[in-house]
N, C-alpha and C positions, 0 to 999 in steps of 0.2 A: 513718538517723535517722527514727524517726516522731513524730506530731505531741504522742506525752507526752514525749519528750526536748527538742523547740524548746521546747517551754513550761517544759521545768525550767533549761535554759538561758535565758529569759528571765527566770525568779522568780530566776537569780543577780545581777539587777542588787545597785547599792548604793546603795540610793537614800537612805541618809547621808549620802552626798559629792553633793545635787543642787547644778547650780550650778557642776557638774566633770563635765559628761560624759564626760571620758573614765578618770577615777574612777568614774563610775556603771559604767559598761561594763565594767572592766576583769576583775572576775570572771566575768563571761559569755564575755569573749574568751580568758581562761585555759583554761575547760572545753574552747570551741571550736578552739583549738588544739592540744586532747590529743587530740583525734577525728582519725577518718582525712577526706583528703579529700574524698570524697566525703558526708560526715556535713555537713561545713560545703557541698558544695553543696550539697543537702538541705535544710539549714536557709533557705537566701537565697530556695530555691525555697516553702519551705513560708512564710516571709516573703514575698514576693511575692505569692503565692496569698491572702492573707491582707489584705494592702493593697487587691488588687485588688477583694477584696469588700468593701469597705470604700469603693469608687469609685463615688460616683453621688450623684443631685441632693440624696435625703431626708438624706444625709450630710454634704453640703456648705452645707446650708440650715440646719445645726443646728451651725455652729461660733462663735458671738456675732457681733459687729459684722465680721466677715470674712466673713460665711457668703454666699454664692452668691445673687446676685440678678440677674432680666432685664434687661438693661443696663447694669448697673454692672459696676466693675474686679471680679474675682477673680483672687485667687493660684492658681493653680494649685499651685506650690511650697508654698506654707502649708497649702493643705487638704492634699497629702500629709505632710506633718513632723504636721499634726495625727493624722492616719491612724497615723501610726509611735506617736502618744504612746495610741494608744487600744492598740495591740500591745505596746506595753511596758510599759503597767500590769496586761499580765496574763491568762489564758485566761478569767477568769471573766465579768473586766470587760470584755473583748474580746468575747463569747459575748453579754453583754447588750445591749452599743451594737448589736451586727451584728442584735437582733432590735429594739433600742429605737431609732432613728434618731435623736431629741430627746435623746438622753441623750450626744451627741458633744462633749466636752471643750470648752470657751470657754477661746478667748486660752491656751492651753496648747499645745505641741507637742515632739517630742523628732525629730527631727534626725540625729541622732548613729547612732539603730540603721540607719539605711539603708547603713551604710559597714562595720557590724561583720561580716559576714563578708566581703566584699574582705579586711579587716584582719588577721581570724583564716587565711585562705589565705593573705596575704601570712606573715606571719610563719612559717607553717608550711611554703609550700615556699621561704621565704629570696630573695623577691624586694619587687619594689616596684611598686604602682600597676596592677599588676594588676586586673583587672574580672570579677567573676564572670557568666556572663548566666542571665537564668531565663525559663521558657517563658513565662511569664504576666509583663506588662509591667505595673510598680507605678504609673505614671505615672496622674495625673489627664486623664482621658474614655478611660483606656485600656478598663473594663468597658463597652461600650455599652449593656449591657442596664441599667445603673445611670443613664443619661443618656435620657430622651425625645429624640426625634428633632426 
């Protein structure tokens, strides 16, 4: 898989059924499980790689009343689901936040893709709960160079 296939697999959401994530998903996990499997690691890897640029302060400082401040609580958890909803709306929208930092979604997040390919290899070698891993860790202060010391 390269990275025009993630992205056509990403524009199959349905984002009709919002409110149903796993109605949103379900046409992206259809494609992903006609693929071989290495296609769906691929994709989780090329998703992570994706999150990960997406990790750092000017990111986290730009997601409304949650966004990252010196001393106060932060989610970690939320600024990544928010991370996921700037990848799921898209290579164009994705391509702009990763050069506009200010332009990171408020009070929105999506959740759900962080699980889709686990889902699409489950289904596809007929097991359960399976965990795919990727060289690049999508976790919040995983980028350092995204975080001042």
């Amino acid at each position: 898989m390269d990275e025009d296939v993630f992205w056509e697999v990403i524009a199959a959401f349905n984002w009709k059924k919002t409110g149903d994530d796993d109605a949103v998903l379900k046409p992206a996990l259809k494609k992903l499980v006609a693929m071989e499997v290495t296609d769906i690691q691929q994709f989780a890897e090329i998703l992570s790689e994706k999150l990960y640029q997406l990790d750092g302060l000017a990111y986290a400082s730009n997601i409304g009343p949650d966004s990252y401040k010196d001393g106060k609580h932060f989610s970690v958890d939320y600024f990544l689901y928010v991370r996921c909803c700037v990848v799921a709306n898209g290579k164009e929208y994705y391509e702009h936040v990763l050069s506009n930092p200010t332009e990171m979604p408020e009070e929105m997040d999506f959740e759900a893709l962080l699980y889709l390919a686990d889902e699409a290899y489950n289904k596809k070698m007929n097991t359960e709960d399976e965990n795919l891993y990727t060289r690049l860790s999508y976790e919040t202060y995983s980028n350092e160079k995204g975080w001042p010391a």
